[in-house]
C-alpha positions in Angstrom: 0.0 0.0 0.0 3.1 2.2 0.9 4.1 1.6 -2.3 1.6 2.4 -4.0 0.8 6.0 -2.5 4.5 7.2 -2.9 4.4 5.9 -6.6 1.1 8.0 -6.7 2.5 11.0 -4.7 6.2 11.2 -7.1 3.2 11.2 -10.5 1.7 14.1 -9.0 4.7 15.8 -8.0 6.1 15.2 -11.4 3.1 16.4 -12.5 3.4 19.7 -11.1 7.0 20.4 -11.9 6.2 20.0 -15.9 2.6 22.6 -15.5 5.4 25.0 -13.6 7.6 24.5 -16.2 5.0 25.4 -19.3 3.8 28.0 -17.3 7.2 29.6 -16.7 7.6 29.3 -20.4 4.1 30.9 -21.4 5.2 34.4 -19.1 8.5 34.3 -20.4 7.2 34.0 -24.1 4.3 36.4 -23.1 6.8 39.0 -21.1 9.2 38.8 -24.3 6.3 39.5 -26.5 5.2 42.7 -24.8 8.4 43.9 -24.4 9.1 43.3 -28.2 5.4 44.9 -28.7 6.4 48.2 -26.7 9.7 48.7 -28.7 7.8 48.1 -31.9 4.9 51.1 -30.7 7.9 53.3 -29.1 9.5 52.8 -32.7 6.9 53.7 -34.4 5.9 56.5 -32.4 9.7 58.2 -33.2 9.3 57.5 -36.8 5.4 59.5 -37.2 6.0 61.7 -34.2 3.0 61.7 -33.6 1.7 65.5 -31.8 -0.6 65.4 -29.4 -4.1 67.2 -30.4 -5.4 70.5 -28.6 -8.7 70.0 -29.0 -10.3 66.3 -28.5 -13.7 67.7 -30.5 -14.5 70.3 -32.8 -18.1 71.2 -33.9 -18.8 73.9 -36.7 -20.2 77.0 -35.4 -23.2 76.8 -37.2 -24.1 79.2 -40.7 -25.5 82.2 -38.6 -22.9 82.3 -35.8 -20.1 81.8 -38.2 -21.6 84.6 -40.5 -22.1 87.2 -37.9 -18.5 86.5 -37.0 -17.4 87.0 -40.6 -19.2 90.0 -40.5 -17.8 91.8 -37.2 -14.0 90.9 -37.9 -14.1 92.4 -41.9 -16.3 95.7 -40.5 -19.0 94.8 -42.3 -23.1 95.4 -41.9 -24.7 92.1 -41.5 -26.4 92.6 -44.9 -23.3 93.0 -46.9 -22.3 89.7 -46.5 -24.5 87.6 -49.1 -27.1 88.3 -50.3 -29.8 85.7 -52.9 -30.9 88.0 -55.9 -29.9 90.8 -53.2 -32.9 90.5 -51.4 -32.4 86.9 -49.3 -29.7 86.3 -46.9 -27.6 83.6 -47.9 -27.0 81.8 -44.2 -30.3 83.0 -42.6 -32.6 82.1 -45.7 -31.0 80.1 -48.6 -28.5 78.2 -46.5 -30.2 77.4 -43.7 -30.4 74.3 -43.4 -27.8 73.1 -45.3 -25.7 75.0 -42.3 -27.0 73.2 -39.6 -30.0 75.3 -38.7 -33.3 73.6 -37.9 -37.0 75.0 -39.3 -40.0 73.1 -37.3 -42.9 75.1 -38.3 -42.9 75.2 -42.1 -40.2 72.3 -43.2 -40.4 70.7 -40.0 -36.6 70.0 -39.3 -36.5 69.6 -35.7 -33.1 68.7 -35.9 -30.1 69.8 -37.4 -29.3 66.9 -40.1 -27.0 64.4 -39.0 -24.2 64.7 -41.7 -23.6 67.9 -43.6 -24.4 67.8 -46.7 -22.4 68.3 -50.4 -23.6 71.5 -50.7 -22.6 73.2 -47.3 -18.8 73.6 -48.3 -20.3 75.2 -51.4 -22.2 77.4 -49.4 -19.1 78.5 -46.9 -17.3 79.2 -49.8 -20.1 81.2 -51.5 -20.9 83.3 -48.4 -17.0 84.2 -47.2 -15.7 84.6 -51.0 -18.5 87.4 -51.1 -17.9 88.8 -48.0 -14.2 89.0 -48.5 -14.8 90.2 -51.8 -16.6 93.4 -50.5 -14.5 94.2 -47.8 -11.5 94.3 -50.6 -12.5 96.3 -53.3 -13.5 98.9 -50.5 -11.0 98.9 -49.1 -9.6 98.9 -52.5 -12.1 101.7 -53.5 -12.1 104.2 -50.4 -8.2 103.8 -49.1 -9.0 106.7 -46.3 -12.1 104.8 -45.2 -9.9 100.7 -45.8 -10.5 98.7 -42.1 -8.1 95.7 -43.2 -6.4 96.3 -46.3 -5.2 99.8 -46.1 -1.6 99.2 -48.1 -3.8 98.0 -51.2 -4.1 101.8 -52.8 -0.1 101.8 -53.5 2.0 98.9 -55.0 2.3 96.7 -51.7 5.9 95.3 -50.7 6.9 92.5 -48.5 6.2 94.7 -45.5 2.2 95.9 -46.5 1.4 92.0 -47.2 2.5 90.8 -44.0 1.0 93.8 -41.8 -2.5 93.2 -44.2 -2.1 89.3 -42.9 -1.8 90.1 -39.5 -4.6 92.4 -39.4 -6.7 89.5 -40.8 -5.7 87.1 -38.2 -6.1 89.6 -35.4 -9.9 90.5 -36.5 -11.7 87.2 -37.8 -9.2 84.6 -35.6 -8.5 87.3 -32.2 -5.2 86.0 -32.5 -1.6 86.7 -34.1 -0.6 85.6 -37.0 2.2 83.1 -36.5 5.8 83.8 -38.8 4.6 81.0 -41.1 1.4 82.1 -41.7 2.1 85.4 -42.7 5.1 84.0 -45.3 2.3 82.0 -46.9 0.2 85.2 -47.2 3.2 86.7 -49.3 4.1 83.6 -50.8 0.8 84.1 -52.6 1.1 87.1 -53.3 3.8 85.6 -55.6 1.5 83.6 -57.3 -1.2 86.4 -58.1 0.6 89.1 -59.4 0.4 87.7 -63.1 -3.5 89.3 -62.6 -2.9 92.7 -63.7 -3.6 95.5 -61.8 -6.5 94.1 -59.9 -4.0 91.7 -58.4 -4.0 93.4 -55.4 -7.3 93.1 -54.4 -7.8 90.1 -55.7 -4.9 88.9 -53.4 -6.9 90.9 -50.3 -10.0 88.9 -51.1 -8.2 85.3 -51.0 -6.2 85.7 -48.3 -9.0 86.7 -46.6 -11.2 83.8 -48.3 -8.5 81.4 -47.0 -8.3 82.4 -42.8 -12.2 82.8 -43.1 -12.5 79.1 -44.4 -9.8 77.6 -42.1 -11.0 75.2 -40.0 -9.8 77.3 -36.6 -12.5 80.1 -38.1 -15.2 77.3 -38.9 -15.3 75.2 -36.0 -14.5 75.8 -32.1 
């Protein structure tokens, strides 16, 4: 009987010794693996540098906010921006919806629709390439009255473009232009001045079309 127990006992001790063994081997595999799977991440991460974001969310401002935005930063009356057949407002009337406003009692939108759609960019771009369009060629027209672009009545150099750019980023973004910013302003000034002599206006108006479209100006 003695026998038999301590043959019974070594099995199980045996036993034991081979489980301790595989599961030794399953953490050591499993330990190499994560350390092999952080290097790989840590790698990867110095390779894409990958910045960390400053805003977890954005959501557009909505067509009548952003407008009225637009408006205050280029000077302008509320009814210069756009106007439909210049009678209709183009974000309070024609764009309404399309900008994420609701209308319950006639088209009974309760709720903004879910995903924007095609034609919203189309209507951004309509309503700030007008707007930017007007506050230009005044300030293009009236140079003693001009509330962004007042370098536009003489030939601008390097020096007019960037102080134009910074007034634009000061009134429509309440902010200063950063160095790079204002070199891609008169970088593009580059690119426009094969226009004639309405390049600089035309210049004014894009460079104002481009901060009013940018993504910092559209959303919050």
């Amino acid at each position: 009987m003695f026998h038999k127990h301590t043959i019974i006992l070594l099995a199980l001790l045996m036993a034991c010794a081979a489980c301790d063994d595989k599961a030794t081997s399953t953490s050591n595999n499993t330990t190499n693996q994560n350390d092999a799977g952080t290097q790989d991440m840590a790698d990867r991460d110095a390779v894409l540098q990958v910045l960390p974001s400053t805003k977890s969310r954005v959501r557009f401002k909505g067509g009548v906010r952003w407008t009225n935005q637009l408006a205050r930063g280029l000077g302008l009356d509320r009814a210069q921006i756009c106007k439909e057949f210049g009678e209709y407002d183009c974000a309070a009337d024609v764009h309404f919806i399309a900008l994420g406003g609701v209308e319950p009692y006639n088209l009974r939108i309760n709720e903004p629709l879910p995903i924007a759609p095609l034609t919203a960019p189309i209507a951004v771009d309509r309503i700030a390439l007008s707007a930017c369009t007007t506050r230009a060629d005044l300030d293009a027209a009236t140079p003693a009255d001009a509330v962004l672009f007042k370098e536009l009545a003489s030939a601008p150099d390097s020096a007019a473009m960037r102080a134009m750019g910074a007034r634009l980023y000061q009134e429509l973004l309440s902010r200063d232009a950063e160095p790079g910013e204002l070199d891609e302003l008169e970088a593009f000034w580059n690119d426009v001045q094969d226009a004639g002599a309405a390049a600089p206006a035309e210049w004014a108006a894009f460079s104002c079309y481009a901060v009013a479209t940018s993504t910092e100006m559209l959303f919050y």
